[in-house]
C-alpha positions in Angstrom: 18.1 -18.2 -1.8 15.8 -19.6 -4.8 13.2 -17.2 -6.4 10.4 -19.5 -4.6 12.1 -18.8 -1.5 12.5 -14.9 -2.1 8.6 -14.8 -3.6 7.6 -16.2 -0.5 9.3 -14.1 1.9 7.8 -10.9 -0.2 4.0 -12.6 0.3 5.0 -12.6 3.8 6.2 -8.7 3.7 3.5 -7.5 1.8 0.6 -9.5 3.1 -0.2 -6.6 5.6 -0.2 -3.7 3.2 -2.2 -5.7 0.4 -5.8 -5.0 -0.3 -6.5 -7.3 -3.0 -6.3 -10.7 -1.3 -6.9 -12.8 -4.8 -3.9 -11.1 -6.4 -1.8 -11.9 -2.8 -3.3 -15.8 -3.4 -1.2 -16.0 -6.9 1.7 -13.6 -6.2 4.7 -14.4 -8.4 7.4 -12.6 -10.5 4.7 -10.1 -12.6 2.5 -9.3 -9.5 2.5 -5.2 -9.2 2.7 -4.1 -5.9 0.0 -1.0 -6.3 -1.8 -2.1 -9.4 -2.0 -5.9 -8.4 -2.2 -5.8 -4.6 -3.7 -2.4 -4.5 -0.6 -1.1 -1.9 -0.8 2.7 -1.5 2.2 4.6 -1.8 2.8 5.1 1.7 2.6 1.8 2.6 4.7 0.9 -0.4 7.4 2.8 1.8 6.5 0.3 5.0 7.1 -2.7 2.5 10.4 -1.5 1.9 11.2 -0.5 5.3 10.1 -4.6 5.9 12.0 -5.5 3.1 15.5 -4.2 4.5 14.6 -5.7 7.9 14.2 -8.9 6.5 17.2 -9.0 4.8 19.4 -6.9 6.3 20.2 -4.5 4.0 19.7 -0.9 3.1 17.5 0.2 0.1 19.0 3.3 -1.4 16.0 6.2 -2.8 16.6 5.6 -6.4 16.0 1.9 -6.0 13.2 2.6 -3.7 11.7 4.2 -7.0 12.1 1.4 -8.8 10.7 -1.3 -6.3 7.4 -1.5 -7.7 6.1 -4.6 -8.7 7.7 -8.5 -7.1 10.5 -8.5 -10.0 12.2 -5.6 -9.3 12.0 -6.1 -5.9 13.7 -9.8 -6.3 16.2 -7.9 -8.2 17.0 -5.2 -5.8 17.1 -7.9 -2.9 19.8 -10.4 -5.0 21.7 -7.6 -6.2 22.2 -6.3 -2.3 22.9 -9.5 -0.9 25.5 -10.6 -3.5 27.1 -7.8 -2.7 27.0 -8.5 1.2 28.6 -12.7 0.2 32.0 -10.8 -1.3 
């Protein structure tokens, strides 16, 4: 899956937790999920939860911490699913 691909897939996601529609409009690899998109914690939690439906795969805590803005959540997702192709 290309980066396009994966960025659009996390619009999808995210599209129901984000407040700031503008920022949603030009998501890409900087966008910051609470700053950005205004997400709330707690929600941040449902976007993860959607996240590992999605792809079918499980998000550990500490990388849960670190899923905050589009980037690191592109990471996260590649890393787990390269890991699923072996």
């Amino acid at each position: 899956m290309d980066k396009v691909d994966l960025i659009a897939k996390l619009k999808v996601i995210v599209t129901a937790y984000a407040e700031d529609k503008e920022a949603l409009a030009s998501i890409d690899e900087n966008t910051d999920f609470i700053k950005d998109l205004k997400i709330n914690s707690a929600n941040l939690v449902d976007v993860v939860l959607d996240i590992e439906d999605e792809f079918n795969i499980e998000i550990e805590n500490d990388a849960m911490a670190k899923m905050l803005n589009v980037k690191a959540a592109m990471e996260i997702i590649e890393t787990k699913l390269a890991a699923i192709d072996r």
